[in-house]
N, CA, C and O atoms as a printed pandas DataFrame, in Angstrom:
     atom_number atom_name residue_name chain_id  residue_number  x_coord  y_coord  z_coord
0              1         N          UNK        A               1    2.976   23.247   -4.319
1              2        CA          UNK        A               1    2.177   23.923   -3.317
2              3         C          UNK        A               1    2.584   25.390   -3.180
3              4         O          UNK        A               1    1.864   26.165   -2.550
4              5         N          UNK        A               2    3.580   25.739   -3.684
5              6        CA          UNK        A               2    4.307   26.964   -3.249
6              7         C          UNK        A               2    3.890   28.106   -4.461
7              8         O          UNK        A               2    3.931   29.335   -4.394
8              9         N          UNK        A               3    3.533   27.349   -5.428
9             10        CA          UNK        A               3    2.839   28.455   -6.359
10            11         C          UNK        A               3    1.634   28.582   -6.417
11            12         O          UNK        A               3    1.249   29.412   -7.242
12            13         N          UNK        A               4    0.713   27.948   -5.715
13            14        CA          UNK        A               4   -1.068   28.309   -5.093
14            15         C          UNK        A               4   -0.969   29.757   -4.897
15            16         O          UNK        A               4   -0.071   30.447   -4.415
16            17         N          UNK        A               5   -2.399   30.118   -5.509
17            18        CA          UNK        A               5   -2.792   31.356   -5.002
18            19         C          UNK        A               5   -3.616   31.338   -4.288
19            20         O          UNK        A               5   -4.094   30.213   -4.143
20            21         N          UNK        A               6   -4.224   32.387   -3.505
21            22        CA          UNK        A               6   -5.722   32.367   -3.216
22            23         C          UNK        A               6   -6.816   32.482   -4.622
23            24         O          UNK        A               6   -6.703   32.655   -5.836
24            25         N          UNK        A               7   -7.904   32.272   -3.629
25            26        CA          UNK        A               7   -9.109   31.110   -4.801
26            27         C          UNK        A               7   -8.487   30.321   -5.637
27            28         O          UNK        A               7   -8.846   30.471   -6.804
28            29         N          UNK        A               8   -7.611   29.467   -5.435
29            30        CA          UNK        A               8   -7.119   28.268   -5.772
30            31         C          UNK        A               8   -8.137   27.204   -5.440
31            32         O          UNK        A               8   -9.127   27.570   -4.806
32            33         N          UNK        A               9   -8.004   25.696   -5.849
33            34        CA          UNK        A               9   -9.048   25.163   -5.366
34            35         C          UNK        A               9   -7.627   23.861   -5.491
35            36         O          UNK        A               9   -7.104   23.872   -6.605
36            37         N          UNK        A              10   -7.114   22.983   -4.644
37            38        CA          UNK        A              10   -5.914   22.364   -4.865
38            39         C          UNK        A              10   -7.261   20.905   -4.336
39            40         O          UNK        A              10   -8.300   20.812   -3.683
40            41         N          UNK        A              11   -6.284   19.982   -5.191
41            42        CA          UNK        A              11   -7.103   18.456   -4.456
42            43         C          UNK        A              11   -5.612   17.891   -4.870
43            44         O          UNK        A              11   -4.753   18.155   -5.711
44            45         N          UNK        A              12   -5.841   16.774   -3.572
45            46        CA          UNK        A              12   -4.646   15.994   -3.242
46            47         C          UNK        A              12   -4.966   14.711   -3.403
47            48         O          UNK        A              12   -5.896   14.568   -2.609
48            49         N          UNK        A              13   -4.753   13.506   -4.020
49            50        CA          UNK        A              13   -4.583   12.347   -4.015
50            51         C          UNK        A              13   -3.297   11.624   -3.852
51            52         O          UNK        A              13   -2.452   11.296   -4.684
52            53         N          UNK        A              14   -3.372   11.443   -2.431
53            54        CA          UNK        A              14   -1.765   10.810   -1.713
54            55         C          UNK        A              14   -1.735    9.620   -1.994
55            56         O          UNK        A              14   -2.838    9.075   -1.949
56            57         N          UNK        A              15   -0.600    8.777   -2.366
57            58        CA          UNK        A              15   -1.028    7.335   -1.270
58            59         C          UNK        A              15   -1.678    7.283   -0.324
59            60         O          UNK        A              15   -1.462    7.922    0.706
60            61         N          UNK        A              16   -2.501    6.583   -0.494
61            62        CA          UNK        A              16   -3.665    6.375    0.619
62            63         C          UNK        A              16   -2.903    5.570    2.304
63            64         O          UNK        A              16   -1.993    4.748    2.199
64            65         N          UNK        A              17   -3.327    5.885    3.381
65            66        CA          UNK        A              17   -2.797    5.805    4.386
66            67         C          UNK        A              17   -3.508    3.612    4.744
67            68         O          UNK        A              17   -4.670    3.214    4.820
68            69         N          UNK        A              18   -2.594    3.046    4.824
69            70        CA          UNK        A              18   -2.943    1.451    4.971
70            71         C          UNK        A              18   -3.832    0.865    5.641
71            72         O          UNK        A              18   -3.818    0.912    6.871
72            73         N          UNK        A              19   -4.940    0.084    4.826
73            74        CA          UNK        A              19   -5.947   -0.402    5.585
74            75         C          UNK        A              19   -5.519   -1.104    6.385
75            76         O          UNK        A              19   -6.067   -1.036    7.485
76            77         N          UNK        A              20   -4.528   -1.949    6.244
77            78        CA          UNK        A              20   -4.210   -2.794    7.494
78            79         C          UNK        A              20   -2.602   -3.286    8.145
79            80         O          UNK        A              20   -2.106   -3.108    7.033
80            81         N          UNK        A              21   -1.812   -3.588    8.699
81            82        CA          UNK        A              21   -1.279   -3.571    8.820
82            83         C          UNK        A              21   -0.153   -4.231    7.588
83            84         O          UNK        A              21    1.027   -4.339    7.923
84            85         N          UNK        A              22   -0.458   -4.540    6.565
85            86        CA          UNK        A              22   -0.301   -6.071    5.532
86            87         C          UNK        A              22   -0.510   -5.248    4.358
87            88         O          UNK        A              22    0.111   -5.400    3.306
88            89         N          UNK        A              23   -1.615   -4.162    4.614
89            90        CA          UNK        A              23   -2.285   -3.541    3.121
90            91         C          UNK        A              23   -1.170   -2.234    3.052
91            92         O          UNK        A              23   -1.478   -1.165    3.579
92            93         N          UNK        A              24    0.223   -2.418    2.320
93            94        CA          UNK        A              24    0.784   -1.259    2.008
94            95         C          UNK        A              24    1.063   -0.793    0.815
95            96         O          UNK        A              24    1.987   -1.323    0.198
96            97         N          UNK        A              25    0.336    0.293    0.229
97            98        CA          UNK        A              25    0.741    0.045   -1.276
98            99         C          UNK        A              25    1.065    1.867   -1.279
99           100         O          UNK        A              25    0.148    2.676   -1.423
100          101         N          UNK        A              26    2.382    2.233   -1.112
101          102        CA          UNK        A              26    2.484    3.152   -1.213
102          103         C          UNK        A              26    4.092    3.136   -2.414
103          104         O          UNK        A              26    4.981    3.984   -2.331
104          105         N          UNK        A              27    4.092    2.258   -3.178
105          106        CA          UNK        A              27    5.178    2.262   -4.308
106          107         C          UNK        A              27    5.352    3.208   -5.321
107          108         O          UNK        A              27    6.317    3.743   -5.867
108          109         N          UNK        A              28    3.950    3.265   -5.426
109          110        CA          UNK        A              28    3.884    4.479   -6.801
110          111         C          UNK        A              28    4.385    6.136   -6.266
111          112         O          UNK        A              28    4.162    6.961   -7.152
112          113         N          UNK        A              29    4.796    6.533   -5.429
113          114        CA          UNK        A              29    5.312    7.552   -5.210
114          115         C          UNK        A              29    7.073    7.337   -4.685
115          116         O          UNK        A              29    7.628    6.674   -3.809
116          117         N          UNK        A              30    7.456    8.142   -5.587
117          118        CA          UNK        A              30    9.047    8.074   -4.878
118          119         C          UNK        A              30    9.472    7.898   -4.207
119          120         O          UNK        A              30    9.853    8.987   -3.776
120          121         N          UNK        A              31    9.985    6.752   -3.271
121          122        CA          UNK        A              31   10.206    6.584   -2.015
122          123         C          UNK        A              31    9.375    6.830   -0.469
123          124         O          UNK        A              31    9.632    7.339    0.622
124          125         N          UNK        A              32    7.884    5.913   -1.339
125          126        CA          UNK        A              32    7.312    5.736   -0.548
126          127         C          UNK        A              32    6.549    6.940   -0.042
127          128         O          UNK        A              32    6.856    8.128   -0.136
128          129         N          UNK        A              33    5.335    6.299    0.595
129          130        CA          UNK        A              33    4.985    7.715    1.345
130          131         C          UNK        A              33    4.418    6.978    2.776
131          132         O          UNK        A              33    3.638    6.045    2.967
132          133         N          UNK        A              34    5.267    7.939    3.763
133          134        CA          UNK        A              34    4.949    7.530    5.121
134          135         C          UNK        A              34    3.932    8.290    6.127
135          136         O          UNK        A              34    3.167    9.173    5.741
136          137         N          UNK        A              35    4.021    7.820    7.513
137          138        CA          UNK        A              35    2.801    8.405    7.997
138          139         C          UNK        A              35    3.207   10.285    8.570
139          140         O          UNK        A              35    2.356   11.092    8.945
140          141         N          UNK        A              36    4.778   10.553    8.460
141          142        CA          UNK        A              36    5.314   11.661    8.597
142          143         C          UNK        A              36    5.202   12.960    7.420
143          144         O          UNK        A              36    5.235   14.183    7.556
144          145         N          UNK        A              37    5.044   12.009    6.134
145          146        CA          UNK        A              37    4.075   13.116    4.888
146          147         C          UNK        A              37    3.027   13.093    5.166
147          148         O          UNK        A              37    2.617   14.252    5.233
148          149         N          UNK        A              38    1.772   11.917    5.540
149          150        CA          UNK        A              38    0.758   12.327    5.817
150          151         C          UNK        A              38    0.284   13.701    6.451
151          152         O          UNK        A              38   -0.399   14.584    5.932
152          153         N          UNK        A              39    0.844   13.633    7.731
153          154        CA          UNK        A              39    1.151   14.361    8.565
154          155         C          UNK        A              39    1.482   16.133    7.897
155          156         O          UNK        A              39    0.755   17.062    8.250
156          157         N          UNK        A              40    2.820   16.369    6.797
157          158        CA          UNK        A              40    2.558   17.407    6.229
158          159         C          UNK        A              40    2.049   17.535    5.273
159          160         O          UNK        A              40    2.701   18.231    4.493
160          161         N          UNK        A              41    1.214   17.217    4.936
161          162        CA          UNK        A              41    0.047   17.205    3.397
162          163         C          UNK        A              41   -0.597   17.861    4.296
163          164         O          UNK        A              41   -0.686   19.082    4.173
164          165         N          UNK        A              42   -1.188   17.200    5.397
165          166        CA          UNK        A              42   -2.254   17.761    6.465
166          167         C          UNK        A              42   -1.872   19.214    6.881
167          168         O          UNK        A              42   -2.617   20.194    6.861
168          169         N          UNK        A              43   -0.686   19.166    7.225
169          170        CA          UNK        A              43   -0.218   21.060    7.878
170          171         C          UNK        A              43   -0.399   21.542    6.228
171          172         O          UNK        A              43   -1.501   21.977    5.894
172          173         N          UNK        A              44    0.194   21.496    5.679
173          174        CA          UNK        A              44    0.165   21.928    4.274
174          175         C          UNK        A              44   -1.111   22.683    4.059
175          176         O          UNK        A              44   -1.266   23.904    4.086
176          177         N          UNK        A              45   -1.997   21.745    3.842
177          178        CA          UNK        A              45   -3.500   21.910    3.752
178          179         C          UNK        A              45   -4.284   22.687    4.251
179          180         O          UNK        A              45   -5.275   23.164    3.698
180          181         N          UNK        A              46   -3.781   22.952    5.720
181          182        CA          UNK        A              46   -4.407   23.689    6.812
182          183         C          UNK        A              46   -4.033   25.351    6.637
183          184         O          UNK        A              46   -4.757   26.347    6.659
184          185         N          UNK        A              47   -2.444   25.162    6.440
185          186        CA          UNK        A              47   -1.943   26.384    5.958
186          187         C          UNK        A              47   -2.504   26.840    4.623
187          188         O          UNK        A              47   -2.780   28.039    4.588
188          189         N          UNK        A              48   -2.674   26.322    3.800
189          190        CA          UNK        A              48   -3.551   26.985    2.547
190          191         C          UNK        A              48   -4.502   27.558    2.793
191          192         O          UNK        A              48   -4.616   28.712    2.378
192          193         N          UNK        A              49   -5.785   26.801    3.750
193          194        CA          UNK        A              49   -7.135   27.230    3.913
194          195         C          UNK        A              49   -6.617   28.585    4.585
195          196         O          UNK        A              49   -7.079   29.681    4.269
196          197         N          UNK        A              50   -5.635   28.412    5.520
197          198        CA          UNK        A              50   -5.932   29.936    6.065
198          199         C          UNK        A              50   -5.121   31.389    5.013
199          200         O          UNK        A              50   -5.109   32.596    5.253
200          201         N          UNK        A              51   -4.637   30.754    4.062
201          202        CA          UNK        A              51   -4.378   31.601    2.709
202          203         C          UNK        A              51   -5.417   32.220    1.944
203          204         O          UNK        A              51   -5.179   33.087    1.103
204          205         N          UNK        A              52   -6.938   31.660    2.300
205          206        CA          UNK        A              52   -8.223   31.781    1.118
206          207         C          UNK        A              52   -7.880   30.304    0.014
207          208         O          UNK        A              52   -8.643   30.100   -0.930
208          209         N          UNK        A              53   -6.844   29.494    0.236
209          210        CA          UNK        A              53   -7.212   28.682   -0.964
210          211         C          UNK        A              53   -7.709   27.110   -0.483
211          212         O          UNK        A              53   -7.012   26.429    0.268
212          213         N          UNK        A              54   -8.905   26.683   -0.984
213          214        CA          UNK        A              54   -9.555   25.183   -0.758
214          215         C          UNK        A              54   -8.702   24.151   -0.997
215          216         O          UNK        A              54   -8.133   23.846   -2.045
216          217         N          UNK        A              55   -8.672   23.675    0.014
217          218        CA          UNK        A              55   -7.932   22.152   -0.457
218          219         C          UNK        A              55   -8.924   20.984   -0.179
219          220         O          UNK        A              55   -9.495   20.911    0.909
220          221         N          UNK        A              56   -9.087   20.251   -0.975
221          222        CA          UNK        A              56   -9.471   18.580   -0.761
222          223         C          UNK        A              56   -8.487   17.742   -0.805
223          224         O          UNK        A              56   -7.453   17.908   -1.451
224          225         N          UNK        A              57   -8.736   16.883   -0.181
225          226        CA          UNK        A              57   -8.114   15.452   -0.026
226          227         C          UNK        A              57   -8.466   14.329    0.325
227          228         O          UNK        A              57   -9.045   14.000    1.360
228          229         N          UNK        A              58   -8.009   13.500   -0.819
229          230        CA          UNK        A              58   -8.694   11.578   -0.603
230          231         C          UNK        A              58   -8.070   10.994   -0.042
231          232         O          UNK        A              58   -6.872   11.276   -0.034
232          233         N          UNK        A              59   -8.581    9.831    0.752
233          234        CA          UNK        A              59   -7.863    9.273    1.948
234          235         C          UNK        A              59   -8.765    7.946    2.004
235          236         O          UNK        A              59   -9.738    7.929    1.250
236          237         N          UNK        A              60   -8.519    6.760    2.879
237          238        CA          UNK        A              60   -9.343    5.648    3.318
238          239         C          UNK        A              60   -9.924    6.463    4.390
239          240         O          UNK        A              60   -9.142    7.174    5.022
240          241         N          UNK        A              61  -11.215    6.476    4.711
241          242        CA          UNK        A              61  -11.399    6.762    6.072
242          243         C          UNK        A              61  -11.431    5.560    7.251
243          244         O          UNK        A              61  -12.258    4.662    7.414
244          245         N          UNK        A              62  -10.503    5.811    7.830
245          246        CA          UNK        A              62   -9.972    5.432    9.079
246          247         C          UNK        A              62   -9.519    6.273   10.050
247          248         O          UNK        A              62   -9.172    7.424    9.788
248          249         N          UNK        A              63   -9.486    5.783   11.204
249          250        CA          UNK        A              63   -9.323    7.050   12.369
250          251         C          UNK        A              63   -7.982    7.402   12.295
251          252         O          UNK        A              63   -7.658    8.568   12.520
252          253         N          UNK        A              64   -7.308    6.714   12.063
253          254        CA          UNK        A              64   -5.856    7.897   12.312
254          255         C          UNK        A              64   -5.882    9.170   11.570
255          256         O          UNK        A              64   -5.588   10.297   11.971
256          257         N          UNK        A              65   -6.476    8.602    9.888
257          258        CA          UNK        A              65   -7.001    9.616    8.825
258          259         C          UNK        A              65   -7.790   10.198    9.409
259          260         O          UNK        A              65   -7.373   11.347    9.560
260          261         N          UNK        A              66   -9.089   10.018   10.012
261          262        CA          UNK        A              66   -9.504   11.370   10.113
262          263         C          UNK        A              66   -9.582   11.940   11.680
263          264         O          UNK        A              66  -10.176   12.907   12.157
264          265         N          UNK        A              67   -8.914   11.149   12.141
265          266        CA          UNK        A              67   -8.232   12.365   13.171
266          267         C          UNK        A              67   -7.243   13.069   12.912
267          268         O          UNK        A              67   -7.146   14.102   13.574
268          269         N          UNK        A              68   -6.393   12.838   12.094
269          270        CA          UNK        A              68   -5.384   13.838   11.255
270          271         C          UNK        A              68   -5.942   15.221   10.796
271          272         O          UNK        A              68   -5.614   16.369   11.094
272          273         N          UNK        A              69   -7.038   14.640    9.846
273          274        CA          UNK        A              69   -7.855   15.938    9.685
274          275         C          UNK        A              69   -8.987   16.580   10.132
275          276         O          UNK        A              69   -9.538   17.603    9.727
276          277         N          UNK        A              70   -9.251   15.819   11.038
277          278        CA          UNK        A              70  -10.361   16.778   11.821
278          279         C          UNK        A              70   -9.548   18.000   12.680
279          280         O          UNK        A              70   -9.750   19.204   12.839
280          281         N          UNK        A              71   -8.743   17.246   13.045
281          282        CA          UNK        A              71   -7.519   17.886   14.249
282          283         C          UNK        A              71   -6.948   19.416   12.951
283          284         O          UNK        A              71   -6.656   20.579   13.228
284          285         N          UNK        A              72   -6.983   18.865   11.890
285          286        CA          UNK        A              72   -6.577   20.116   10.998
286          287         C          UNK        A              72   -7.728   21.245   10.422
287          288         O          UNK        A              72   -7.509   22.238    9.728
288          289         N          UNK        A              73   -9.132   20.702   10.996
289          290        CA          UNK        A              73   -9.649   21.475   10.741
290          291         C          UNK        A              73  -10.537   20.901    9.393
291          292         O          UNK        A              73  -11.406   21.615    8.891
292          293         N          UNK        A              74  -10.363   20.135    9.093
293          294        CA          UNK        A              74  -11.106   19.824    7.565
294          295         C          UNK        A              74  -12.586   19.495    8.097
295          296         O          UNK        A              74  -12.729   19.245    9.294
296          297         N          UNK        A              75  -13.814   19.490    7.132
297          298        CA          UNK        A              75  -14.861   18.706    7.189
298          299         C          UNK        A              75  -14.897   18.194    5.938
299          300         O          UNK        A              75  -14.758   18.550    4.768
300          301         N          UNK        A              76  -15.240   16.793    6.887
301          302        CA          UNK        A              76  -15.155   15.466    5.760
302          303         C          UNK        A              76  -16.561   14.658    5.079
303          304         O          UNK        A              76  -17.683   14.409    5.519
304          305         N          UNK        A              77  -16.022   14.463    4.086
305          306        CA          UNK        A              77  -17.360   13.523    3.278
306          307         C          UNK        A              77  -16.846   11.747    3.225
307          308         O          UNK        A              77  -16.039   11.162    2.503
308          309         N          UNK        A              78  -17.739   11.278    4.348
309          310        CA          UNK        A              78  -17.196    9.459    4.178
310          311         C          UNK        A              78  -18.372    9.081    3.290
311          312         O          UNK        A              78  -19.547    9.446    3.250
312          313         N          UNK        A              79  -17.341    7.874    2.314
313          314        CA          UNK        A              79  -18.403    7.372    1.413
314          315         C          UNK        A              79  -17.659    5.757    1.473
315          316         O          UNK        A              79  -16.549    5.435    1.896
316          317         N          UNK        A              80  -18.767    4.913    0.863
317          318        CA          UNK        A              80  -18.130    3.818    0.723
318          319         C          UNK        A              80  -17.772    3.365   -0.912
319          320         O          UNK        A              80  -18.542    3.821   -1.757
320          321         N          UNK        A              81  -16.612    2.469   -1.400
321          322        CA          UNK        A              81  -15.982    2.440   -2.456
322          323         C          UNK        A              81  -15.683    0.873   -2.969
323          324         O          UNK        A              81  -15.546   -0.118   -2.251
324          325         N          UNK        A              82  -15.626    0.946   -4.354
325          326        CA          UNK        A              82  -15.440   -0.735   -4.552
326          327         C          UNK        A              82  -14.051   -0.675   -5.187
327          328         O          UNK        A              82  -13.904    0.155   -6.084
328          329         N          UNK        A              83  -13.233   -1.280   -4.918
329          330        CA          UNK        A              83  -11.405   -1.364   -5.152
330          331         C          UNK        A              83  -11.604   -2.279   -6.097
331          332         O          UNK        A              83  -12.545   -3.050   -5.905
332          333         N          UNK        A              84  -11.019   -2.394   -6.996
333          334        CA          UNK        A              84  -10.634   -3.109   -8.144
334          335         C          UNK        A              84   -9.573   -3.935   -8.356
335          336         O          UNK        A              84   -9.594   -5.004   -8.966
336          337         N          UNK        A              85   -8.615   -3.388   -7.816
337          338        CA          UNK        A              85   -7.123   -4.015   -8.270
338          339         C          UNK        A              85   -7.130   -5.529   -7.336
339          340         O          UNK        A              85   -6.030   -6.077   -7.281
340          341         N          UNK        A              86   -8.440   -6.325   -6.510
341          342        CA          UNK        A              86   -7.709   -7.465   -6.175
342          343         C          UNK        A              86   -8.122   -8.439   -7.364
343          344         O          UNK        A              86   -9.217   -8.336   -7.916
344          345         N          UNK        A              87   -6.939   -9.626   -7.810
345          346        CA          UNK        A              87   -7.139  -10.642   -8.792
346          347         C          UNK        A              87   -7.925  -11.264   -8.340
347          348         O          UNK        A              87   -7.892  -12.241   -9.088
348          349         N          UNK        A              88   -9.113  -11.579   -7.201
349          350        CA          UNK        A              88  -10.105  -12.455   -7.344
350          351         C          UNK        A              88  -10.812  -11.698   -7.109
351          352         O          UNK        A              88  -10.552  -10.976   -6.146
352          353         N          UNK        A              89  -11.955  -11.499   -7.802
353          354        CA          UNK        A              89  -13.426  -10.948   -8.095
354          355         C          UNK        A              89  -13.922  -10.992   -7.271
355          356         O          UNK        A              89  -14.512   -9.925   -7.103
356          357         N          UNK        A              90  -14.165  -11.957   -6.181
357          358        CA          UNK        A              90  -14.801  -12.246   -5.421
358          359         C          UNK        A              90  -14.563  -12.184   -4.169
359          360         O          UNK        A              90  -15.478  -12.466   -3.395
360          361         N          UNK        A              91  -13.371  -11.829   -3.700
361          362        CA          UNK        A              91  -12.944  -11.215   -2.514
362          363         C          UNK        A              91  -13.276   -9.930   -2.626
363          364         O          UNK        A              91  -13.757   -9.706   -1.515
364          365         N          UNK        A              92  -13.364   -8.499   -3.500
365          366        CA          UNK        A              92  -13.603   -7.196   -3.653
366          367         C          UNK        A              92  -14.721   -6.715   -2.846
367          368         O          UNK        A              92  -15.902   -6.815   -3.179
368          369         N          UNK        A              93  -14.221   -6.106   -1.599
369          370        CA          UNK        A              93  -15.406   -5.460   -0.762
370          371         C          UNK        A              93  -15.427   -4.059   -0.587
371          372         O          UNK        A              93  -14.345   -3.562   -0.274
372          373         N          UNK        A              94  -16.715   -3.048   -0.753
373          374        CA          UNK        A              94  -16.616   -1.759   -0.130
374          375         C          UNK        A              94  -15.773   -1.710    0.955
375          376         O          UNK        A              94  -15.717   -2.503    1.895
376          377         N          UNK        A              95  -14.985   -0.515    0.715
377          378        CA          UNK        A              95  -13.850    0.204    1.826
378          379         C          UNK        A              95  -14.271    1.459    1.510
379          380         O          UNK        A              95  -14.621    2.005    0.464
380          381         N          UNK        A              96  -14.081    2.036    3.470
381          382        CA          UNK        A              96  -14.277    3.350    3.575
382          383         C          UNK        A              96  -13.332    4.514    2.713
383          384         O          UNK        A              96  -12.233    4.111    2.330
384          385         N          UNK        A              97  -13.605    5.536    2.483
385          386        CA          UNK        A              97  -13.002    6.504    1.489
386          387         C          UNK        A              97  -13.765    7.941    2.082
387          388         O          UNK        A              97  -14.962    7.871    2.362
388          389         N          UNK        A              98  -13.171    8.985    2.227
389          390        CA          UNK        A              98  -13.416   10.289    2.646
390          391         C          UNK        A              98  -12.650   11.032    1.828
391          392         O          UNK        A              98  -11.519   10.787    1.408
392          393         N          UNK        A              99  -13.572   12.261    1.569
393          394        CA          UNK        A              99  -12.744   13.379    0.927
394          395         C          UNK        A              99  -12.802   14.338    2.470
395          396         O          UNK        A              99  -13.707   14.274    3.302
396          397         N          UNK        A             100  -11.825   15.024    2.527
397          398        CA          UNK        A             100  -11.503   15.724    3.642
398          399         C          UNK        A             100  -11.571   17.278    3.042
399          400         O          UNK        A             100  -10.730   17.358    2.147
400          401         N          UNK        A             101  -12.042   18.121    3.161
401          402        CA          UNK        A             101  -12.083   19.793    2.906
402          403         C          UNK        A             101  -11.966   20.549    3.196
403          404         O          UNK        A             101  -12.977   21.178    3.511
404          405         N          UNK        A             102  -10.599   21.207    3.362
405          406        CA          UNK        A             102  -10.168   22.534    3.672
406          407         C          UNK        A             102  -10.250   24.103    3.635
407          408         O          UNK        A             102   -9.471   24.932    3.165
408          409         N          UNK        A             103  -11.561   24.247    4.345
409          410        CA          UNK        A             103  -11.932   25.402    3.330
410          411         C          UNK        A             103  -11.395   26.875    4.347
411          412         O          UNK        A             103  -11.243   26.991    5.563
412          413         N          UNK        A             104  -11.215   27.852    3.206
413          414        CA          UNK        A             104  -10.380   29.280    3.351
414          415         C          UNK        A             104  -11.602   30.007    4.729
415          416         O          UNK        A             104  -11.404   31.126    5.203
């Protein structure tokens, strides 16, 4: 983040913040990612836009998510999404998904 310029255009794909209390899949990043990085991805983000540089970011949309970033200023795009990774086919349901946009 520290070598962004302006007219940068940065997109973030975090661990996604947990659909449910049960749904945690934040392994694939080094020691986890909690709701206290969320939190600075979001300042992060906010501080860029007011640099001139765009940030996006993917997220589940859920309210903590996007009160995180509304509160930061983003306008968001909610869409709905089909998840793949469960082993029965037939449990797989659309979940909410937002890109959040930080603009300069």
């Amino acid at each position: 983040m520290r070598q962004i310029k302006k007219g940068d255009v940065v997109y973030c794909d975090p661990p996604y913040a947990p659909l449910s209390n049960t749904a945690y899949f934040t392994g694939y990043a080094s020691g986890g990612f909690n709701w206290e990085q969320q939190i600075e991805l979001a300042e992060w983000a906010r501080k860029l836009s007011g640099q001139g540089i765009k940030v996006v970011i993917s997220n589940h949309n859920i309210k903590s998510i996007t009160d995180l970033y509304k509160n930061g200023g983003a306008a968001m795009e909610q869409f709905k999404v089909t998840r793949t990774i469960s082993c029965l086919a037939n449990n797989r349901v659309k979940v909410g998904e937002l890109l959040a946009v930080f603009q300069p």
